[in-house]
N, C-alpha and C positions, 0 to 999 in steps of 0.2 A: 504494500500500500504506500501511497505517497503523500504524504501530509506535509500543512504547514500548524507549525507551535506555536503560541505565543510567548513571550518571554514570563517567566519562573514566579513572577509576585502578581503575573495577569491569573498567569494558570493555578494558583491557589484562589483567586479570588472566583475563578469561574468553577472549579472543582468545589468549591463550599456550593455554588451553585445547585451542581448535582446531588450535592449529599443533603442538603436542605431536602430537595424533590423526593429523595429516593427514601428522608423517614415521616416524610409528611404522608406518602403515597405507598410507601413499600412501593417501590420500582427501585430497582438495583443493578439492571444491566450498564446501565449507561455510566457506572462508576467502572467498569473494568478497562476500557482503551484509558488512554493517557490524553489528555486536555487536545485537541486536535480539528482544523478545518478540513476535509478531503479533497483531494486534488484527481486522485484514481483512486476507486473499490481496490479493496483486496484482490489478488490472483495467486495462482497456483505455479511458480517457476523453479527451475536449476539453479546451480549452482552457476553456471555455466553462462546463464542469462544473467544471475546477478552481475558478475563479473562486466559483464556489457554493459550494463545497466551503469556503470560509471562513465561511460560517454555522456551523459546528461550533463556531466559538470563543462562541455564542451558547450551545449547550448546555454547552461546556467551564467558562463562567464558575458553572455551579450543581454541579458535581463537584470531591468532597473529592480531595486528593492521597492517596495508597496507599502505606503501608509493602510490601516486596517484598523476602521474605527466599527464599536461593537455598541448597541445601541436595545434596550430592552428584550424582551421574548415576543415569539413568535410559535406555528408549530406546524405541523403537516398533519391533517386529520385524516390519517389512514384507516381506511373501516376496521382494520383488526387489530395494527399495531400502532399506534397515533404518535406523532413527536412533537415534545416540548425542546427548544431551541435558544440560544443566547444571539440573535440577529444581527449579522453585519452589512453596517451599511452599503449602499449602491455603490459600486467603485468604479468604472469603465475599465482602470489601469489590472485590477485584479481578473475583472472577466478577460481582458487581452491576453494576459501570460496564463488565465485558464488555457487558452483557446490556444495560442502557442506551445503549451506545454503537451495539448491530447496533439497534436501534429506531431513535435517531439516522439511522442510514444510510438507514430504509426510506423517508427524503425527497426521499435523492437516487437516481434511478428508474435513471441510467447504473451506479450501482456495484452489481453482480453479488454476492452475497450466496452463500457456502458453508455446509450445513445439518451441518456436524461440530461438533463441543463443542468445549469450548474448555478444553485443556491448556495454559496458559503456561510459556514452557520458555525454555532458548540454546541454540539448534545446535549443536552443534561435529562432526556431523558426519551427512552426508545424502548421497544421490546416486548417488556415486560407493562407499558402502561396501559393498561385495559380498558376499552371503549367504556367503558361502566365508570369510570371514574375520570376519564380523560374531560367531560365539559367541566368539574369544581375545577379541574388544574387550568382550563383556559381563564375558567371566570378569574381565580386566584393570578394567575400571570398575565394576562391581560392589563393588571394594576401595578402591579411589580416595576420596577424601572433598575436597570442597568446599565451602563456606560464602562469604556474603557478603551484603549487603542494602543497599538503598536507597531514597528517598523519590521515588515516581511523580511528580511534579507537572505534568506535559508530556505529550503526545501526541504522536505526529509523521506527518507526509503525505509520503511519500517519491516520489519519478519515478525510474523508471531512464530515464538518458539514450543508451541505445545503449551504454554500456562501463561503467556504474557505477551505484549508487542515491544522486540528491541528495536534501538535503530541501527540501520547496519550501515548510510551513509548520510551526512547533508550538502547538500547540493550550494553551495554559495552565490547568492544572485550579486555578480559583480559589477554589471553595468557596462561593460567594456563598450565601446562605439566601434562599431565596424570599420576598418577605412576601404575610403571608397576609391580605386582607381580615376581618374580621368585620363580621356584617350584625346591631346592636342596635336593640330596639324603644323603649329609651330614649336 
């Protein structure tokens, strides 16, 4: 999977998030990943792919870092499994290097590609939140207000290991400018 983090003192403040949710509601899934935006679903790869998979720091070096301002709740009313959400604001810059980054992928032919849009969001609660109790969580977060932001500069390449997600690279968005040839007749 590929995600973006926020830095360390965001990510506890949006993690008390979830665990507020999860003993208000008993919902507990959504405390198991590590504080995270999605950039790719999960897939299934080698060793082999990973290895490749470090060419991304080649495309990483020519993408700007991303302001990423996070702004109340929100949720996806799924008939079976509903999500409550920490909402980031509209960015044009974020959907760009979305949208640059699933072009990126279409080189590596093992990573399975999902054809959804792409809402940037933080969990705080998925899975386990059951249509039965999901309108008190809208009414209740609905009034709720949250704020926070931070500067993107990183990417990350996550493995779950059988009982957790490590990360096994970060991707650095360096900004480089490409230079551009000109071709003169003098």
């Amino acid at each position: 999977m590929f995600a973006i983090m926020p830095p360390t003192e965001l990510a506890k403040r949006i993690n008390t998030e979830r665990q507020i949710l999860s003993e208000r509601y008993s919902c507990f899934k959504a405390l198991k990943p590590p504080v995270h935006i999605t950039l790719c679903n999960p897939f299934w790869t080698s060793d082999e792919v990973e290895s490749e998979i470090l060419r991304i720091q080649n495309w990483a070096d020519y993408q700007k870092s991303v302001q990423i301002e996070l702004k109340n709740f929100n949720f996806f009313p799924k008939p079976k499994n509903p999500v409550v959400y920490i909402d980031v604001m509209e960015n044009s810059y974020l959907k760009e290097l979305h949208k640059s980054f699933k072009k990126e992928l279409k080189k590596y032919k093992h990573i399975v590609q999902d054809s959804k849009g792409f809402t940037p969001h933080f969990t705080i609660g998925y899975r386990d939140v059951s249509p039965e109790i999901f309108p008190m969580v809208v009414k209740e977060y609905s009034k709720r207000f949250f704020s926070g932001s931070f500067l993107c500069d990183k990417i990350y390449f996550w493995k779950h290991n059988g009982k957790y997600w490590q990360i096994l690279n970060e991707f650095v968005l360096k900004g480089n400018i490409k230079e551009q040839t000109e071709l003169t007749l003098f």
